[in-house]
C-alpha positions in Angstrom: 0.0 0.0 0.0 1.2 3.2 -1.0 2.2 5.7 1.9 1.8 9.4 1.5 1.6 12.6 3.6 -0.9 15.6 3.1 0.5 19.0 3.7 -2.3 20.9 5.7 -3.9 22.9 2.3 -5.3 19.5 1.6 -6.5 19.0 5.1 -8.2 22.3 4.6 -9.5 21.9 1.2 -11.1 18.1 2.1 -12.6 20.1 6.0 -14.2 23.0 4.5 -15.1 21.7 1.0 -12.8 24.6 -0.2 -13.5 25.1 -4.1 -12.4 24.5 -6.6 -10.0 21.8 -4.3 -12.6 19.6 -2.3 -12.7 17.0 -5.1 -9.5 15.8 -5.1 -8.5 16.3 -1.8 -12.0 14.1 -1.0 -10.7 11.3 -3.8 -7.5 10.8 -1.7 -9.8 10.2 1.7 -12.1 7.8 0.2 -8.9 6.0 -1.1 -7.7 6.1 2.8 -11.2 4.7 3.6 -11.1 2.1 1.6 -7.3 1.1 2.6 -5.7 1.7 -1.0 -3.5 4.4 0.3 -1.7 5.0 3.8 -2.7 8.8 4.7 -0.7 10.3 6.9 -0.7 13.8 8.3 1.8 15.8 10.7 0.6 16.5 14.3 1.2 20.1 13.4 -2.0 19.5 11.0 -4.2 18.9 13.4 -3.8 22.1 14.9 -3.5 24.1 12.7 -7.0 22.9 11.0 -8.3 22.9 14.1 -7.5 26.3 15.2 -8.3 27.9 11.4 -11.8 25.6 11.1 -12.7 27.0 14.6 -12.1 30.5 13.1 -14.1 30.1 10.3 -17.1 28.0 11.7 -16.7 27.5 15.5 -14.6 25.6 18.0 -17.5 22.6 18.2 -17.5 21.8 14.6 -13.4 22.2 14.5 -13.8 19.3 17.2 -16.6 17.4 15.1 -14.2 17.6 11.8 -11.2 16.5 13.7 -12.8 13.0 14.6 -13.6 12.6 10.9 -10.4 13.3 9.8 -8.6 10.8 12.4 -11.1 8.2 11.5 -9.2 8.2 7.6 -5.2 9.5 8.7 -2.5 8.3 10.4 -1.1 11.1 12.9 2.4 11.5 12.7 4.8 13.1 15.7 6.8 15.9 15.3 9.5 15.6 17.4 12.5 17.4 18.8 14.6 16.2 15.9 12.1 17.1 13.1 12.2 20.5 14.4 15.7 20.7 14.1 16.3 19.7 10.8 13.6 22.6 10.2 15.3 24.8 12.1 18.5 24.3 10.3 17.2 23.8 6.8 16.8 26.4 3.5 13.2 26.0 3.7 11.9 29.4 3.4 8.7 28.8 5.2 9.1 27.3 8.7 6.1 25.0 9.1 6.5 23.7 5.1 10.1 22.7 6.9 8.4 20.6 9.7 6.0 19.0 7.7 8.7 17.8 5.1 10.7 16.5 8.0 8.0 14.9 9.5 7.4 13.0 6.4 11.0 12.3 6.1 11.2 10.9 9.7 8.2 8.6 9.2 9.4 6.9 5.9 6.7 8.8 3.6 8.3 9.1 0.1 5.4 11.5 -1.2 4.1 14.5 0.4 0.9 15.8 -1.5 0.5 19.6 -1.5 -1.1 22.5 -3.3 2.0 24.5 -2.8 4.9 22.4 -4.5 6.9 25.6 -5.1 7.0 25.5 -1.6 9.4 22.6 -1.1 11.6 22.9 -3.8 14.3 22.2 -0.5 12.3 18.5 -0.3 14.0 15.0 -1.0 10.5 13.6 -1.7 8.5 13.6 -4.2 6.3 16.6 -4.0 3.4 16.6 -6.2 -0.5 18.4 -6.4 -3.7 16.2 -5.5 -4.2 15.9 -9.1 -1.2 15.2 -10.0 -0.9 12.4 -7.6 -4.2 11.0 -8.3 -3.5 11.3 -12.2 -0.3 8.9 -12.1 -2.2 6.7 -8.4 -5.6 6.1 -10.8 -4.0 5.0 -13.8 
């Protein structure tokens, strides 16, 4: 089964049906669901979507949404060490840093983000919902 880790925009995009986005980040949780693929997010995630979904609707439904989404992902730990490398890295954006690391750590060999520009510092293969579901479907 193939492993891969979603950067936070797809968390976001599957949580809040975010157009034009939902779709694809939605194709990748019902192939969690079904056990075709090994999703895997960063502790860091969780937060975050947390904190932004309680922004945008309210604290109650963050909570409702996070028990969805840990019924179809694997949690990952960040740890002292991922920070590290973070800290040390050419990333420009700190948490894109932690979330490659965290991926690293944990044996992931794709991380699946809207933002690929973002981790042009990566040594895994970055690639779009699409694109990953373009090359996983056929």
């Amino acid at each position: 089964m193939k492993h891969v880790f979603l950067d936070t925009d797809v968390i976001m995009d599957f949580l809040t049906k975010r157009a034009p986005f939902a779709y694809s980040a939605m194709k990748l949780m019902e192939y969690g669901q079904r056990k075709s693929l090994r999703l895997s997010v960063s502790s860091l995630s969780i937060s975050h979507a947390h904190y932004l979904i309680g922004r945008l609707e309210n604290k109650s439904k963050a909570r409702e949404k996070i028990k969805l989404l840990l019924e179809l992902v694997e949690v990952l730990p960040v740890q002292q060490s991922t920070i590290r490398k973070a800290t040390y890295s050419k990333f420009k954006d700190f948490e894109d840093a932690i979330q490659n690391f965290c991926a690293e750590e944990n044996d992931t060999l794709i991380l699946i983000t809207r933002n690929v520009k973002d981790y042009q510092q990566s040594n895994l293969a970055i690639q779009t919902p699409v694109e990953f579901l373009s090359k996983f479907e056929s």
